[in-house]
ZADOVEX-663550 format. One line per 5 residues: their letters; for each residue x, y, z of C-alpha. Coordinates in steps of 0.02 Angstrom, whole numbers, always signed. Each point is the difference from the previous one (the first is absolute). Layout:
BEGIN
a) X Y Z; ...
This chain:
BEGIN
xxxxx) +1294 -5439 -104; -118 -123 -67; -168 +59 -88; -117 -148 -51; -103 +10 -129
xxxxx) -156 -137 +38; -122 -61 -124; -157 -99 -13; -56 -79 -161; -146 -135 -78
xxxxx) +62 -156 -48; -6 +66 -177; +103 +137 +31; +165 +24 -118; +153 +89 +44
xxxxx) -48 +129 -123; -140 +44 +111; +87 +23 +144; +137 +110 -122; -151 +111 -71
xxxxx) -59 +37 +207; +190 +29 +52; +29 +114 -163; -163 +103 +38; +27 +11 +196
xxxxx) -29 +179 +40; +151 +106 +83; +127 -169 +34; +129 +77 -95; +9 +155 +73
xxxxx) -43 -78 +174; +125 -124 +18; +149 +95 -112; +52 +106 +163; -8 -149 +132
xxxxx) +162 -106 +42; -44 -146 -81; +98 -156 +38; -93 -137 -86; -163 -13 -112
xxxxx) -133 -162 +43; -150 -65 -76; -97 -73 +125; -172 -115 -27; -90 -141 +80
xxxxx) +76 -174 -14; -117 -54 -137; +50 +123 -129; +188 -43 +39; +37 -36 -202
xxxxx) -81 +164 -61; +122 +118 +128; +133 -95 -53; -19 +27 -183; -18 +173 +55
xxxxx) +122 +31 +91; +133 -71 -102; -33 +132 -130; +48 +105 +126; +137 -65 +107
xxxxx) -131 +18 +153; +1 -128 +122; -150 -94 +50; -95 -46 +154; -168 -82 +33
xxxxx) -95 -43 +182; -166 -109 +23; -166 +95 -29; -42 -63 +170; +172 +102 +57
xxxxx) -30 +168 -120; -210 -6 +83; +92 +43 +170; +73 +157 -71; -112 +166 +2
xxxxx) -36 +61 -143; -48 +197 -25; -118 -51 -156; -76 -180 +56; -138 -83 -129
xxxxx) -124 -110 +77; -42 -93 -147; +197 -43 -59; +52 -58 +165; -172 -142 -32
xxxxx) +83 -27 -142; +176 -12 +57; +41 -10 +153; +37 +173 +27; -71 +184 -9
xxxxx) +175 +56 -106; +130 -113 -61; +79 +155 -102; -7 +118 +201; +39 -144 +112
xxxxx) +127 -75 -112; +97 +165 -5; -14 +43 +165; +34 -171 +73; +156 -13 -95
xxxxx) +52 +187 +29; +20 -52 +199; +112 -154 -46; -135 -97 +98; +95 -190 +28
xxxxx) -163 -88 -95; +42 +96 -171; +106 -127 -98; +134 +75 -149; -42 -134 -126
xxxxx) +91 +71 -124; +146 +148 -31; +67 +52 -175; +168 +47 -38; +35 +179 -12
xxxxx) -133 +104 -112; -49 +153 -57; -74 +126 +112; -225 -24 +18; -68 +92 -139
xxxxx) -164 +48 +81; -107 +147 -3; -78 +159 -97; -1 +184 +27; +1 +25 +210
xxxxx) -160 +57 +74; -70 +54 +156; +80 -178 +97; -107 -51 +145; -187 -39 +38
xxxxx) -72 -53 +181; +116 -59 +137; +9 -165 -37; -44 -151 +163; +144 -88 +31
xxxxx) +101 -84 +130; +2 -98 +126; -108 -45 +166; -25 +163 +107; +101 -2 +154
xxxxx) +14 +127 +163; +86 +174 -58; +96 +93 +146; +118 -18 +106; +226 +37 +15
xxxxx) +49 +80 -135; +101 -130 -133; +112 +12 -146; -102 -2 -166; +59 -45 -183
xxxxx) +180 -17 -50; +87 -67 -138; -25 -186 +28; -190 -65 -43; -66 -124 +87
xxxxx) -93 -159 -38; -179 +35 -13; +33 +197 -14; -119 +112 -41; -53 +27 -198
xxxxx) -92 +155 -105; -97 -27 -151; +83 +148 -128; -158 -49 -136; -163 -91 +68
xxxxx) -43 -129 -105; -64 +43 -198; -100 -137 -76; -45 -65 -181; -132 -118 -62
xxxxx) +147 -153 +47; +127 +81 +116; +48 +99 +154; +147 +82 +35; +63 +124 +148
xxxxx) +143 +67 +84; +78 -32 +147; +182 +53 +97; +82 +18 +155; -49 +146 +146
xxxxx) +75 +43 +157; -77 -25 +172; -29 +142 +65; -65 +94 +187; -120 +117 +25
xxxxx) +26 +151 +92; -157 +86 +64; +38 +195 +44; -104 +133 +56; +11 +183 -4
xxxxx) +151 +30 +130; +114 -99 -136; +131 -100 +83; -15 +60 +199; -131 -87 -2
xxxxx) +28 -164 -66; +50 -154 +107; +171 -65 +25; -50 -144 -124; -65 +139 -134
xxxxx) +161 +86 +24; +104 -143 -6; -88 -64 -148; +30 +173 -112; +209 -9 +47
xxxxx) +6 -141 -66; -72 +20 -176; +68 +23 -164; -141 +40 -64; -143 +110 +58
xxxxx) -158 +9 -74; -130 +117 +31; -98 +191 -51; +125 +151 -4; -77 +74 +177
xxxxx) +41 -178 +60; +176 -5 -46; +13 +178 +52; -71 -59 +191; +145 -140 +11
xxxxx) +144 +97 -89; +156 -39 +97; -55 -169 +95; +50 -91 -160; +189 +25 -3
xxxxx) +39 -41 -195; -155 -47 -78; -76 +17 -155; -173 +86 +8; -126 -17 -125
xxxxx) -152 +85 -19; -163 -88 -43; -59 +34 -168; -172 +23 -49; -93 -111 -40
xxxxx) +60 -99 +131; -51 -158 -9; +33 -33 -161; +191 +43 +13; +29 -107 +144
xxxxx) +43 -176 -75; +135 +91 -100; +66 +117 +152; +21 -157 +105; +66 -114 -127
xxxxx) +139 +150 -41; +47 -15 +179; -23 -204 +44; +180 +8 +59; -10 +142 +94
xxxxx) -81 +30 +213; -142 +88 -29; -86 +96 +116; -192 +71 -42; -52 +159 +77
xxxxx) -186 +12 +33; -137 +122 +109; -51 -56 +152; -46 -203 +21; +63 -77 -171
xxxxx) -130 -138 +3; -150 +141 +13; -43 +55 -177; +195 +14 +4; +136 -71 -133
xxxxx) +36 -135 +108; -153 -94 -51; +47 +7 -172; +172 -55 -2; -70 -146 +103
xxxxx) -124 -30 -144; +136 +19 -115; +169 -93 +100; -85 -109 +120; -38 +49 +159
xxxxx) +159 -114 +95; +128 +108 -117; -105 +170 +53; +77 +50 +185; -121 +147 +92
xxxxx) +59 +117 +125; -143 +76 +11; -59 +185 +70; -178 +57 +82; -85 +49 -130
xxxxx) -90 +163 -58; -168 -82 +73; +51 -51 +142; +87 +161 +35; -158 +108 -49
xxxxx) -114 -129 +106; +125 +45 +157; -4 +178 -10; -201 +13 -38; -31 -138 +151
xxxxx) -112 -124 -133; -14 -190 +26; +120 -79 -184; -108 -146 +10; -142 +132 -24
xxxxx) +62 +113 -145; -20 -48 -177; +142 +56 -90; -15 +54 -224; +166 +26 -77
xxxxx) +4 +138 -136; +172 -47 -41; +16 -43 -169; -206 -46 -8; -148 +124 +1
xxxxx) -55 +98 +161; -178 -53 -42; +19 -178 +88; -47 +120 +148; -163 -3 -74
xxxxx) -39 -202 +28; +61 +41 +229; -118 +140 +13; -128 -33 +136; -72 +94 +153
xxxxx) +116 +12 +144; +142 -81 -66; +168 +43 +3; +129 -28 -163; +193 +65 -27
xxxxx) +44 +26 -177; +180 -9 -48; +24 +139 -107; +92 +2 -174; +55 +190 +20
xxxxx) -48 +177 +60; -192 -5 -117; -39 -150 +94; -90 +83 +142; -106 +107 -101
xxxxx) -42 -147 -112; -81 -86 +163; -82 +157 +42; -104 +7 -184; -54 -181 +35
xxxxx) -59 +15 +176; -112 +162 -85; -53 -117 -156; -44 -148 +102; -93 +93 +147
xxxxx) +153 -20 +140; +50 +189 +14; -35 +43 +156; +123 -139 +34; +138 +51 +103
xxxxx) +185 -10 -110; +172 +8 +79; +160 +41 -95; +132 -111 +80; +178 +51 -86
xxxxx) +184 -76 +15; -55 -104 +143; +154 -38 +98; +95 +127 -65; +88 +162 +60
xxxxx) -135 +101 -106; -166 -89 +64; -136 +81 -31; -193 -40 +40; -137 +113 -63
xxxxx) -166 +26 -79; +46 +99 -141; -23 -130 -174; +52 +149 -108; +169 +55 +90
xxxxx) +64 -202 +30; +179 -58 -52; +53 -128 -124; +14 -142 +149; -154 -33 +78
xxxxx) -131 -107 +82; -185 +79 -24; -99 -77 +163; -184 +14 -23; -143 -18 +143
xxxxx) -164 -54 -114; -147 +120 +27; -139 -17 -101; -134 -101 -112; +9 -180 +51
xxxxx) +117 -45 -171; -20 -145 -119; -50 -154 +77; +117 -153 +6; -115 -111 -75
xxxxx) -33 -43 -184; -161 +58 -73; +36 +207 -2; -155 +104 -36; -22 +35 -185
xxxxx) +18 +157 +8; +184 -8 +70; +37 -8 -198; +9 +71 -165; -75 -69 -110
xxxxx) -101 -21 -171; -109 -126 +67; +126 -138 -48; +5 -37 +206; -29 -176 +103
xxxxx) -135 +51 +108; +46 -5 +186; -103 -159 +47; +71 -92 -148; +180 +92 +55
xxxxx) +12 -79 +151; -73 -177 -41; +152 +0 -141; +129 +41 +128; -45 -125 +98
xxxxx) +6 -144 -124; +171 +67 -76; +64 -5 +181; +153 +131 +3; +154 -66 +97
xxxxx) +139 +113 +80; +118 +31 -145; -97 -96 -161; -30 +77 -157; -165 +32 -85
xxxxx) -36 +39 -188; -177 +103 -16; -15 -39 -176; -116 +117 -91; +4 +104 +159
xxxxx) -134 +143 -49; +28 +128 +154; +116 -114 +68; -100 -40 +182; +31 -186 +8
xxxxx) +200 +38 -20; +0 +141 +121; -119 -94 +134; +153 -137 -20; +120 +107 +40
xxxxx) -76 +83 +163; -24 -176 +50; +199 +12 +53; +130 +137 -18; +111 -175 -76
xxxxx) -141 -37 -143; +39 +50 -169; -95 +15 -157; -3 +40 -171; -176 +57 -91
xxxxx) +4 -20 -183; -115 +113 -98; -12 +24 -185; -91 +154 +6; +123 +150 +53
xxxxx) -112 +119 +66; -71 -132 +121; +193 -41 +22; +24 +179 +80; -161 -17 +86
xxxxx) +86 -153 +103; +129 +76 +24; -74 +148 +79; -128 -118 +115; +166 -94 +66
xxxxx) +72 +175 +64; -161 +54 +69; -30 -166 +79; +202 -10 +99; +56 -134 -128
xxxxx) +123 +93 -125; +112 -134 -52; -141 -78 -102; +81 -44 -174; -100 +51 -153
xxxxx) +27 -80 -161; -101 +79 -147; -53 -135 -119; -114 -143 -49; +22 -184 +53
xxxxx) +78 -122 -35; +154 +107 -93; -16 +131 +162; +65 -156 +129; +149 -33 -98
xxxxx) +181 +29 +95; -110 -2 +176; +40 -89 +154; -86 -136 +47; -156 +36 +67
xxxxx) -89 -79 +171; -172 +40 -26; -79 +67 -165; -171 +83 +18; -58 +30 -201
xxxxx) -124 +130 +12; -22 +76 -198; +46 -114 -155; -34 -148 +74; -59 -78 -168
xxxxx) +144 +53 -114; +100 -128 -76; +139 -63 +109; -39 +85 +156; -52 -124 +105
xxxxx) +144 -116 -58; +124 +139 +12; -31 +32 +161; -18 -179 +73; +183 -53 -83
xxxxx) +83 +153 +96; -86 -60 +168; +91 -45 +131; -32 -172 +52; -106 +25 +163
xxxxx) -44 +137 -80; -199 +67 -6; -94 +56 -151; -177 +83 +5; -133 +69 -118
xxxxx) -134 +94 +29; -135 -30 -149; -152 +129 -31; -34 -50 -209; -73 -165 -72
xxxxx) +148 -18 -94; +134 +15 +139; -113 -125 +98; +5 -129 -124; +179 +26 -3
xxxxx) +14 -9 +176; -83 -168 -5; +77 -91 -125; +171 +61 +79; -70 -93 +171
xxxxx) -30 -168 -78; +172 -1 -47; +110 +75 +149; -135 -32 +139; -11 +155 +125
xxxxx) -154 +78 +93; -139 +94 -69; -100 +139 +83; -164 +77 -45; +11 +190 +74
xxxxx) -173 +80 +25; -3 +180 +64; -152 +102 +38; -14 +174 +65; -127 +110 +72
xxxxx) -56 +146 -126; -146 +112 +16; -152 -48 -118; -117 +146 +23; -34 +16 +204
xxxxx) +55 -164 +22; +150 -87 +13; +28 -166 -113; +139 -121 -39; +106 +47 -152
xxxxx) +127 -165 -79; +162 +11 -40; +31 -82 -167; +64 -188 +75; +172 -53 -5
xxxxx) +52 -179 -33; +181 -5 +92; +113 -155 -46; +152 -13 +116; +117 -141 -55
xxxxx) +177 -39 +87; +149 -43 -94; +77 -185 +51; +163 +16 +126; +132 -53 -59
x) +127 -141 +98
């Protein structure tokens, strides 16, 4: 098997830089010591050609190198915006690996040393893993006759796993990369293998490998005549470059619930393989069974997943009249949505217990205390009117010790930072964390991270982002600039507190994507002079925020201000 080890460097990189990254690379050792290894390669861009080969030779690796404008084709799980300006592409370390994993025809082997010594690589093993990492090739239609998958011969182009994602120095990057199986997806539902179609069916005989939970292989035991079955570990994710790569020889077959491609593995291992070396057969899935049997519209239902996230997403759908299914993570599930329909003003709501839908044992019920381990938790809203969808919450919807954007101001700062399905937003000095969590209710696919130095306001944001439907808010509990280190690239920044401490501003506007927005919201003299010396040297647009409210002044009523916020919103230069 071949398992690539790529590498990015500065043009005054040494080979003993890349050495000291390869001799500190956590878990390689242990992660590559039980895989069939066939041949080790170092693999770089063309222009550091001399540098791998001094490498390698040290090693008896051989070497191969592609164009950057080649490796910026390949999807990277860990991309960088500001090295791809710089280079060509968003990983030469990720894309080099994985492009040379697949034996892709554009890789050229510049160089191969006679026989060496074994890669000495590696530390203590940890915990391998990290997110599913994004790549592959174009997405293509999934369905259809049930084919042959895997085998021992791998194709040109195959698909590829990254075993480490890339670890970095001050000079040099270096990551992991080796050969995976394609692999077909098996969607089943509660009647086990009755119920699957002849291209399921045919799909699972065929295997010589199935992967999936134990209740899963127990639903399918006996349609796969001789194969290996392997039960997921947990965590999950994180084990599955090294599962696959164990098997890349082998005809895997994935057992999932329901529709694979609906908060289902199969949109993972298309992250992670490529979606034209993931093959679907999919199965209805637990929502569409649940909107069948309860007569709803699909296209009307919002759905919140409490599989492997918190139940209090449920929070952000609530609204009068509305109808939401919640796919349960066990048995407590339904008495978890219960307590928040009570908090939030929804219990006279009416809840349905929908259990092993399409299986022998169906069940539906009202009962959230006497519900089995698989179930869907439907939920007709009845109620208070819920948050609204717009930015700009009342005050009072948080906690907090004053340290709070007021809602005019809220919603004026929303607007200029301009939240996009899917970008990321750093609330820098985040106080109760409303600018963050306003963000993230802007789209279920925003995400955010609110960095705050003091910890009890740290809890306080974390316990307005539950409140408020937005859980996955990430909290990191420290003081800029040394907080941001080791985050990803940001595509807004909103820098509420410490504005004026050294290296904030320029922190923050290196890590910024290019495209990328930026905005400050000054109250002090000294925060608006630095706001104004920072325009007349990046440029941007500057706002003078006046806000007056009605208070009582005796039996009258009189305007109060607001103290006035200067707002500077400046936009990063895209890059070409």
């Amino acid at each position: 098997m071949r398992c690539v080890i790529g590498f990015g460097a500065r043009s005054t990189a040494t080979a003993a830089d890349v050495e000291a990254l390869l001799a500190d690379l956590p878990g390689a050792e242990a992660l590559l010591a039980d895989l069939p290894e066939t041949d080790y390669v170092l693999s770089t861009v063309d222009t550091r050609l001399d540098l791998a080969t001094e490498v390698a030779a040290a090693h008896g690796w051989t070497v191969t190198t592609a164009p950057a404008e080649v490796l910026a084709r390949v999807d990277v799980p860990n991309p960088s915006a500001i090295v791809a300006a710089h280079t060509g592409t968003p990983s030469v370390a990720e894309a080099a690996a994985l492009l040379a994993a697949r034996a892709y025809p554009s890789v050229r082997t510049v160089f191969t040393a006679p026989d060496g010594p074994a890669p000495a690589v590696g530390g203590p093993a940890p915990a391998v893993g990290g997110p599913a990492p994004a790549v592959g090739g174009p997405a293509r239609a999934v369905g259809g006759p049930a084919r042959a998958v895997g085998g021992p011969a791998r194709a040109v182009g195959g698909p590829a796993v990254l075993l480490v994602a890339k670890r970095a120095s001050a000079v040099a990057t270096v990551a992991v990369a080796a050969v995976a199986p394609a692999v077909t997806v098996v969607g089943i539902g509660a009647g086990g293998l009755e119920d699957l179609s002849p291209a399921g069916r045919a799909a699972i005989a065929g295997a010589t490998v199935l992967f999936g939970s134990e209740r899963q292989l127990d639903l399918v035991a006996g349609g796969a005549t001789g194969a290996t079955s392997v039960s997921w570990p947990s965590p999950l994710v994180p084990a599955l470059p090294r599962l696959l790569a164990a098997h890349h020889d082998e005809r895997v077959v994935v057992l999932a619930s329901g529709d694979p491609m609906y908060y289902g593995i199969g949109t993972t291992l298309g992250r992670l393989l490529g979606a034209r070396h993931v093959h679907v057969v999919p199965h209805p899935s637990a929502v569409s069974l649940a909107c069948a049997r309860l007569g709803w519209a699909l296209d009307d239902v919002e759905v919140v997943s409490a599989v492997g996230r918190s139940v209090d997403a449920l929070r952000r759908v609530l609204h009068d009249r509305r109808r939401v299914l919640v796919l349960s993570a066990g048995a407590g599930t339904p008495a978890q949505v219960a307590e928040i329909l009570h908090d939030t003003g929804f219990g006279a709501s009416e809840v349905t217990v929908l259990e092993s839908l399409g299986g022998p044992d169906e069940r539906i019920h009202h009962d959230v205390d006497a519900a089995g381990p698989l179930n869907v938790v439907a939920v007709d809203c009845r109620g208070g009117g819920g948050i609204q969808v717009v930015p700009g919450l009342a005050d009072g919807s948080y906690t907090s010790d004053g340290q709070l954007t007021k809602h005019e101001i809220r919603a004026v700062t929303l607007a200029a930072l301009g939240p996009r399905p899917g970008e990321l937003l750093w609330d820098v000095g985040a106080g109760s964390g409303s600018i963050a969590i306003e963000w993230l209710r802007a789209h279920r696919s925003c995400r955010a991270v609110a960095v705050e130095r003091d910890p009890v306001r740290a809890e306080r944001v974390v316990a307005n982002a539950r409140a408020l439907g937005v859980p996955q808010l990430s909290t990191v509990v420290g003081a800029a600039p040394g907080a941001l280190d080791g985050l990803q690239e940001p595509d807004a920044i909103f820098i509420g507190g410490g504005f004026t401490a050294a290296g904030v501003f320029e922190r923050c506007w290196s890590a910024l994507r290019p495209g990328g927005r930026l905005v400050v919201n000054a109250v002090t003299v000294e925060s608006e002079r630095l706001v104004a010396d920072l325009h007349a040297t990046h440029g941007g647009e500057l706002t003078r925020i006046a806000v007056q409210r009605a208070a009582p002044v005796g039996g009258f009523l009189a305007w109060r201000p607001m103290m006035p916020v200067t707002q500077w919103l400046v936009r990063k230069a895209a890059w070409k």
